[in-house]
C-alpha positions in Angstrom: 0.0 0.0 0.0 1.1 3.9 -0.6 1.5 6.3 1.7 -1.9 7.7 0.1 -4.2 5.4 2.7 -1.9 6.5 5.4 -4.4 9.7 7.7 -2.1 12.7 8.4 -5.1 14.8 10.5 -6.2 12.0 13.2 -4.4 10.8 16.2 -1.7 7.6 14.5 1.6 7.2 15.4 3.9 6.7 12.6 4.3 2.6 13.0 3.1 0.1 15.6 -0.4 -0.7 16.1 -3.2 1.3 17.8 -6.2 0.0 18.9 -9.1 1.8 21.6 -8.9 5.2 23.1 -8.2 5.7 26.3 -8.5 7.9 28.9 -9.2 11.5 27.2 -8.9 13.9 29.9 -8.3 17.6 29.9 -5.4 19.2 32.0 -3.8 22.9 32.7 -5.7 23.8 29.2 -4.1 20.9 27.3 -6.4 17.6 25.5 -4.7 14.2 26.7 -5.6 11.1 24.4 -3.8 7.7 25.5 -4.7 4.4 23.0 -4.0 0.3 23.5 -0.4 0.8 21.6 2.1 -1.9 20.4 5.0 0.3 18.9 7.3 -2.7 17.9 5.4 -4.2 15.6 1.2 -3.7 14.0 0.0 -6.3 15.6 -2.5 -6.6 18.8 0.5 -7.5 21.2 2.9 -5.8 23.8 0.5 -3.5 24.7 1.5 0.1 26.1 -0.6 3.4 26.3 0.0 5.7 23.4 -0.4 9.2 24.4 -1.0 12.3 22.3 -1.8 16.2 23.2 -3.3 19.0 21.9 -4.5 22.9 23.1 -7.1 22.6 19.9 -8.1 19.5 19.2 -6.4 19.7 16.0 -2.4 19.8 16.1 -1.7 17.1 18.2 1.6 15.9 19.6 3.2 12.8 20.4 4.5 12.2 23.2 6.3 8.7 24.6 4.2 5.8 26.0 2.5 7.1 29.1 2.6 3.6 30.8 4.4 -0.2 29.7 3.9 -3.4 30.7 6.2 -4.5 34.0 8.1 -7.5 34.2 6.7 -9.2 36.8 3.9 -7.2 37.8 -0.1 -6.9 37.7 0.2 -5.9 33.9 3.2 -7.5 33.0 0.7 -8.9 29.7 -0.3 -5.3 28.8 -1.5 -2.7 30.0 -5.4 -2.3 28.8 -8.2 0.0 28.3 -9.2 2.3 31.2 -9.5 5.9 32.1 -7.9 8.9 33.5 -9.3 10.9 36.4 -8.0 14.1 38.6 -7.2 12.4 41.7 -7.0 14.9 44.6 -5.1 17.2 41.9 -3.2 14.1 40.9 -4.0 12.7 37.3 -4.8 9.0 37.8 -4.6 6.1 35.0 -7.5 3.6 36.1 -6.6 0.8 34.1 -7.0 -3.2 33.0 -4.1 -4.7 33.9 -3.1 -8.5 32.9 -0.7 -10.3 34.4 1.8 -13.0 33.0 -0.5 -16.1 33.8 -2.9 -14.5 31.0 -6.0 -16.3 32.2 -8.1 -13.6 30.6 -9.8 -11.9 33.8 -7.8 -8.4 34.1 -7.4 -6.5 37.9 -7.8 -3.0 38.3 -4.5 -1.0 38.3 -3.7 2.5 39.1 -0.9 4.8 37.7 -0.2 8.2 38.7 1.5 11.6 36.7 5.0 11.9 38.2 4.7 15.5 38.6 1.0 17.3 38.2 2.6 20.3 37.6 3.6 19.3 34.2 0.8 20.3 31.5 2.5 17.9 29.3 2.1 14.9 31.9 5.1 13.3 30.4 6.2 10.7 33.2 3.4 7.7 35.0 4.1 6.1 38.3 2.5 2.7 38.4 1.4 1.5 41.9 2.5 -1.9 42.4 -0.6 -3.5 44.0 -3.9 -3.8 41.6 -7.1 -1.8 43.5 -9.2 -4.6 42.7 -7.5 -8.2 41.8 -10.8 -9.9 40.3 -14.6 -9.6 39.5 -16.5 -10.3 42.9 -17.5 -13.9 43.9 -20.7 -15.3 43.3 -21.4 -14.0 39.5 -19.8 -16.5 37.2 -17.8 -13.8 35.2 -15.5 -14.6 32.5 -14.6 -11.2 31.1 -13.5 -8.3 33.5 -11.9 -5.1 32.3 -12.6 -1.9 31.3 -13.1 0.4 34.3 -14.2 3.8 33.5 -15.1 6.5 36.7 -17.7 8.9 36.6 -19.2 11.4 39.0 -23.0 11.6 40.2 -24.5 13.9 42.6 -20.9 14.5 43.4 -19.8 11.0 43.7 -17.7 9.0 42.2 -18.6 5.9 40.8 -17.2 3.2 38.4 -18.3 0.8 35.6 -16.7 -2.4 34.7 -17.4 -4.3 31.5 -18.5 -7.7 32.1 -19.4 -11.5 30.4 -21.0 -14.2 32.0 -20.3 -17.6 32.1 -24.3 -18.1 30.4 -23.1 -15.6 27.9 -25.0 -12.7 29.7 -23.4 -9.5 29.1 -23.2 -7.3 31.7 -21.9 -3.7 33.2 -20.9 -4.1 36.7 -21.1 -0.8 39.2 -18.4 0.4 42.0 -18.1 2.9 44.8 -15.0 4.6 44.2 -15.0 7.7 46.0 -11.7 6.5 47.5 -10.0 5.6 44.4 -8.0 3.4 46.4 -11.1 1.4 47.9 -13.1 -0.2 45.3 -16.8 -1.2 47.0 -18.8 -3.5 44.4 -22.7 -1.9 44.3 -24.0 -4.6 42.2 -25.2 -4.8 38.2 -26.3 -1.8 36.6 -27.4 -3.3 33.6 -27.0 -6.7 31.7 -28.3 -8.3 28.8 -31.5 -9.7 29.9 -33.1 -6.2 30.0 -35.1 -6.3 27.2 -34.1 -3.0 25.2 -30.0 -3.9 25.7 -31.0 -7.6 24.4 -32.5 -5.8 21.7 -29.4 -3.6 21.1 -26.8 -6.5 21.2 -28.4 -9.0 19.0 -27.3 -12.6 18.8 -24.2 -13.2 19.5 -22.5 -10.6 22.2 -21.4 -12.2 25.4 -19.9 -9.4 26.9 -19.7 -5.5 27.2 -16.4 -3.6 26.5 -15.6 -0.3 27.2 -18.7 0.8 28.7 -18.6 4.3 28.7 -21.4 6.8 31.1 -22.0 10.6 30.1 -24.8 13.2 30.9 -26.6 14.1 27.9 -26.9 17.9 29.5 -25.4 19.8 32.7 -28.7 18.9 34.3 -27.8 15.2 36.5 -31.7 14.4 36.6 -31.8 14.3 32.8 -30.8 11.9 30.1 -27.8 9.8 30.8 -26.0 7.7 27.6 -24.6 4.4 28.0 -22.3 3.4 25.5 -21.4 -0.4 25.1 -19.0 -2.1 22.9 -20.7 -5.2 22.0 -17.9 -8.0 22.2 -18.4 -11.2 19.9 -21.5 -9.9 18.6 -22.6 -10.5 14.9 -21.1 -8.3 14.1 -18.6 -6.5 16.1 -20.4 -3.3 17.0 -21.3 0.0 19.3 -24.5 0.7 21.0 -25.9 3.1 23.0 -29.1 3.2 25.9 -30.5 7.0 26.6 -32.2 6.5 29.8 -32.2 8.2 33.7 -29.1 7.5 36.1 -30.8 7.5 39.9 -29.2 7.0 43.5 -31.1 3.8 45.3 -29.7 3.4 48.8 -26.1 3.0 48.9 -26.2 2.1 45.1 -27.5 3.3 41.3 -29.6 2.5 39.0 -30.3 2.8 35.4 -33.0 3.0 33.2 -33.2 2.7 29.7 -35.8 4.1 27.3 -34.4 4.5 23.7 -31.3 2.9 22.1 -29.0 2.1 18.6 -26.4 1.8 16.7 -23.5 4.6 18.1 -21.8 4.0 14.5 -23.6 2.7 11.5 -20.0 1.9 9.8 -18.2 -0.9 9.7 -15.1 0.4 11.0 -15.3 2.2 14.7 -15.3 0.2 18.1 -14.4 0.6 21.5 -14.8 5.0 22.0 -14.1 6.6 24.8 -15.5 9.5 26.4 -14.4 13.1 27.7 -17.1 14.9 30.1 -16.8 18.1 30.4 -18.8 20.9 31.6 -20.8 21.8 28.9 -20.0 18.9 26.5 -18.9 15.2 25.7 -16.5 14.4 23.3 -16.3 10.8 22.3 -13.1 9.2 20.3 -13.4 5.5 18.5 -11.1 3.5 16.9 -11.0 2.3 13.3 -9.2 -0.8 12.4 -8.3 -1.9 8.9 -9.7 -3.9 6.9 -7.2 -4.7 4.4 -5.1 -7.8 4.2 -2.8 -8.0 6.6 0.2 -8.8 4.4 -0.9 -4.9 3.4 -0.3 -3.6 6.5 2.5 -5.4 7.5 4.1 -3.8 4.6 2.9 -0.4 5.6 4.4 -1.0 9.6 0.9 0.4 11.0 -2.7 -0.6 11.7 -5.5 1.6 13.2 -6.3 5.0 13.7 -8.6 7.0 16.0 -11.6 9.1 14.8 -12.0 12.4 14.9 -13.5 13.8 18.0 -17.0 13.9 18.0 -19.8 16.2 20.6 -22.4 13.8 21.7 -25.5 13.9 23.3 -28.7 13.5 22.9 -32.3 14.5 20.7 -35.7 15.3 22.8 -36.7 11.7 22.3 -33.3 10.5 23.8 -32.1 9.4 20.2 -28.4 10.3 19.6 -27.0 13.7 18.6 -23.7 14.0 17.5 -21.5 15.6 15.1 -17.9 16.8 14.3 -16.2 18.4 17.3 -16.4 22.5 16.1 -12.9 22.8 16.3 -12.1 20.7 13.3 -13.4 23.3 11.3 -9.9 24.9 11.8 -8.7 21.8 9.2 -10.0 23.5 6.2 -8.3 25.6 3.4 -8.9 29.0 3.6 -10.5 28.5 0.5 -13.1 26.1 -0.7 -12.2 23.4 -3.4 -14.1 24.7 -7.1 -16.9 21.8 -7.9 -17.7 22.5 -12.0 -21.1 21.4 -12.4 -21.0 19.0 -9.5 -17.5 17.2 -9.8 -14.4 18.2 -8.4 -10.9 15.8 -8.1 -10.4 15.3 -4.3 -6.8 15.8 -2.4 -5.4 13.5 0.1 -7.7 15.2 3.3 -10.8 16.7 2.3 -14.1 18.1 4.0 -17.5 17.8 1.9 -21.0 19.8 3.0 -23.7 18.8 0.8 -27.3 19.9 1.5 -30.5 18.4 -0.3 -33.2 21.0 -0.4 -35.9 19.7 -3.9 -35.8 15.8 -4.6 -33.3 13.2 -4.1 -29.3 13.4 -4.3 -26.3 11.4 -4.3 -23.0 12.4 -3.5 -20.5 9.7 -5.5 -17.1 9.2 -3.7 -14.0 8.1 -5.6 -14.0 5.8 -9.0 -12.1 3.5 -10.1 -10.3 2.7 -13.2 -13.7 2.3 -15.5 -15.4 5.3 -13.6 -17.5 3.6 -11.3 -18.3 4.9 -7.5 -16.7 3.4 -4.6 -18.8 5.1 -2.6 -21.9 7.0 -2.7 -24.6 8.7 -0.3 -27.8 9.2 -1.2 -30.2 12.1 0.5 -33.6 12.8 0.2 -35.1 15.1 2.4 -38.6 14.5 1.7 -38.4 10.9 2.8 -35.8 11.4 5.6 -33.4 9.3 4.3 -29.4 9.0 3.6 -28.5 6.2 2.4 -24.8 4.8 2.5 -23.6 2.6 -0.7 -20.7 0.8 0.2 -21.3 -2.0 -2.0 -18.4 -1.5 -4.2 -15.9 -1.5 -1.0 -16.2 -5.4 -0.2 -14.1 -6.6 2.9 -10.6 -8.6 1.3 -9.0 -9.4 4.0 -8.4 -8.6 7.9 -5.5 -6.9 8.8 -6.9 -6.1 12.5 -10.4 -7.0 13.3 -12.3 -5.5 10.1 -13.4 -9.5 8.9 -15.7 -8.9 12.0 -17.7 -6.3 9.9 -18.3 -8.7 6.7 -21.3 -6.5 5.3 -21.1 -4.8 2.3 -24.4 -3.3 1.2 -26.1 0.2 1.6 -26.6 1.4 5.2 -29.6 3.4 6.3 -28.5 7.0 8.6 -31.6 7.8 10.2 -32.7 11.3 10.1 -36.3 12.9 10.3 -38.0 14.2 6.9 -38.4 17.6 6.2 -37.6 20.2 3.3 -33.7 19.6 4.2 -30.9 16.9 4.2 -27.4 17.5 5.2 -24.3 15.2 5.3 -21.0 16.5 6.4 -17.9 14.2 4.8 -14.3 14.2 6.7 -11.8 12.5 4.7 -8.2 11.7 5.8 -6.2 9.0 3.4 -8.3 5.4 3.7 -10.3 7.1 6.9 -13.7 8.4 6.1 -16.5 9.8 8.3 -20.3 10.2 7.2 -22.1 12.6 9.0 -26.0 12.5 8.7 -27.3 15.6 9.6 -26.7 16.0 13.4 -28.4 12.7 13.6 -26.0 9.7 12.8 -22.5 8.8 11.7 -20.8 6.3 10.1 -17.2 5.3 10.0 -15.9 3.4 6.9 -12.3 2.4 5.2 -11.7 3.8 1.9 -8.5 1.9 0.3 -7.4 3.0 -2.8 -5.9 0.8 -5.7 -3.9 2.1 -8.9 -5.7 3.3 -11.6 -8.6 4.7 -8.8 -9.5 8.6 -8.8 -10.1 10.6 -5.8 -13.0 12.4 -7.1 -16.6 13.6 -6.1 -19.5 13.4 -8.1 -23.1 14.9 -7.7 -25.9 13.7 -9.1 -29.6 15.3 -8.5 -33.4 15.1 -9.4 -33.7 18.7 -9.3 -31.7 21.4 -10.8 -30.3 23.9 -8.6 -31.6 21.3 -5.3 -28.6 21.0 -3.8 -25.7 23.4 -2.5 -22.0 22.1 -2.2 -19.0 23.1 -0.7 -15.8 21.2 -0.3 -12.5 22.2 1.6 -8.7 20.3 1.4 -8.2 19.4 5.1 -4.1 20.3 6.5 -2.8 21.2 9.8 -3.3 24.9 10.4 -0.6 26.9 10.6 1.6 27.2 14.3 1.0 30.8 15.4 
């Protein structure tokens, strides 16, 4: 593969692999990203924390691993997803670690900045003793990891993705106001509720990365789950919109609308960033190319953009590009002559449907033929994804767990207006639907293939266009 597929804009390191998001977390004015990060080799092995900064949200710097596997130690087998959280002032990794036995049930490890005085947070202190060595007794559980801290009516709290040994997914719930004392306050939520058995389909036994925002500043409003939905057919994110409440000395949880989180094939495992008046959520995107392809490129997997999420009246997602992005694009727009314009490496598209029914055609191929194409029409309340030309050939990280191929439905509402926002970086593409739904798909190139846009429409003069190369903005 060229250096074409390879995205310049979103959080990659150069070589190694990268799999889930970690641990965003804000500090002395500065955006901290850590990922699951193998920099020897692009495989899903030897697994460090990656960890990237930014003031913007759009020039980010690398920075060396944040925390490594020790010989001998809890996470001497890697050091796995988890969170970061101000401790007291201190900024605290809350972690999976795995130990050297492997038998596939993580602890709970902790790993403090060096010095919090140091916006870059450049040096981790591990403490040697796991917070929590094992799921609690009694509940048959066969996958443990995951933890992720949150704060409700000025508590904190923590989740914990779980399986079962019956194949019952579950998210297990902690006291942690003392970060050091982990209490266990029983099952928020597993699979036999009926809307997150509706969510998971067949197939899921556990839920990853489970992830807990507020939907508004107001704590007695919506809540959002988010649950990555491990050895489920496929491979996929949902989310539950429902009402967090204190029962006693525990929480509970109630669900009343839920979805798909990405309607793509290619983003699992996000994390979340509350902060006061927003959430940004992060996913990863694996490849799906053969892996003899990304062997010969030295890297596999990137993280998405940053996205604001919330939610809709009705409790249904919202979410779209995080505003800053906008600081990506050329200061002038790309020139589209009657509806076609050759695309560069990193590009932004806006297209808005306003008569009948439009489709935006992404890329051809040697004989002219789409790779991609979204289809709009306002009136029916549709946008319509057509992947069918981008059939999986291979899997070079987890994308064989994503085998489908056809179009994909965004849902948005009808009305007189349809808009899709487009970011393109190399092979990386995200489809926003309105402010409604996303969806996160691999574009690969071959020789003889045209970056290009296309617009076709049922009405003259029903559409409006604009298109912007993506770069780094300038250092001031």
């Amino acid at each position: 593969m060229t250096p074409q597929h390879d995205p310049r804009l979103h959080v990659r390191p150069r070589s190694g692999w990268i799999n889930d998001p970690n641990g965003p977390f804000r500090w002395r004015g500065r955006y901290h990203l850590f990922y699951q990060y193998n920099p020897a080799a692009p495989v899903h092995a030897d697994i460090h924390w990656g960890h990237a900064s930014s003031v913007d949200l759009v020039r980010w710097e690398h920075h060396p691993p944040a925390l490594a596997p020790t010989p001998g130690g809890p996470d001497a087998a890697g050091c796995w997803s988890g969170c970061v959280v101000d401790d007291g002032g201190t900024p605290t990794a809350v972690y999976t670690g795995v130990d050297a036995s492997h038998v596939g049930l993580g602890t709970i490890c902790l790993a403090r900045a060096a010095d919090p005085a140091d916006e870059l947070l450049a040096a981790w202190t591990p403490v040697p003793t796991p917070v929590v060595d094992g799921p609690p007794p009694g509940l048959d559980v066969t996958m443990f990891r995951d933890p992720f801290v949150f704060l409700h009516a000025g508590r904190r709290w923590a989740l914990v993705g779980a399986g079962h040994g019956d194949g019952t997914p579950s998210v297990l719930l902690y006291d942690v106001d003392d970060l050091t004392r982990w209490r266990f306050a029983g099952v928020l939520l597993d699979g036999r509720d009926p809307l997150a058995a509706k969510l998971s389909g067949p197939g899921a036994t556990g839920w990853e990365c489970p992830q807990l925002f507020r939907a508004s500043a107001d704590e007695d409003g919506d809540w959002v789950l988010v649950l990555s939905l491990w050895d489920g057919s496929p491979v996929s994110v949902g989310y539950l919109t429902g009402r967090l409440r204190a029962a006693g000395d525990t929480l509970t949880f109630s669900p009343r609308v839920g979805g798909p989180l990405d309607h793509g094939r290619d983003c699992y495992a996000p994390a979340v960033l509350q902060e006061t008046d927003r959430a940004l959520l992060w996913g990863w995107s694996w490849e799906a190319r053969p892996e003899r392809a990304v062997a010969e490129a030295g890297w596999a997997g990137v993280l998405t953009h940053p996205r604001e999420v919330s939610t809709h009246e009705d409790g249904s997602l919202r979410v779209a590009p995080a505003p800053e992005l906008t600081g990506l694009r050329a200061a002038l727009p790309l020139v589209a002559d009657q509806g076609h314009a050759e695309l560069p490496g990193a590009y932004e598209i806006e297209l808005a449907a306003s008569g009948g029914p439009v489709t935006v055609e992404l890329s051809h191929d040697a004989a002219g033929d789409p790779l991609l194409a979204v289809h709009l029409d306002p009136t029916a309340g549709r946008v319509v994804l057509d992947r069918s030309a981008l059939p999986r050939e291979g899997d070079g990280a987890r994308g064989s767990e994503h085998p489908e191929s056809g179009p994909v439905e965004l849902p948005v509402p009808p009305g007189t207006r349809c808009t899709v926002r487009i970011l393109a970086d190399g092979s990386l593409l995200e489809v926003f639907a309105g402010r409604h739904a996303v969806a996160t798909e691999r574009l690969y190139q071959r020789p003889g293939d045209r970056a290009s846009l296309t617009v076709r429409a049922a009405t003259p003069g029903g559409y409006a266009l604009t298109a912007w190369e993506l770069a780094p903005p300038r250092r001031r």
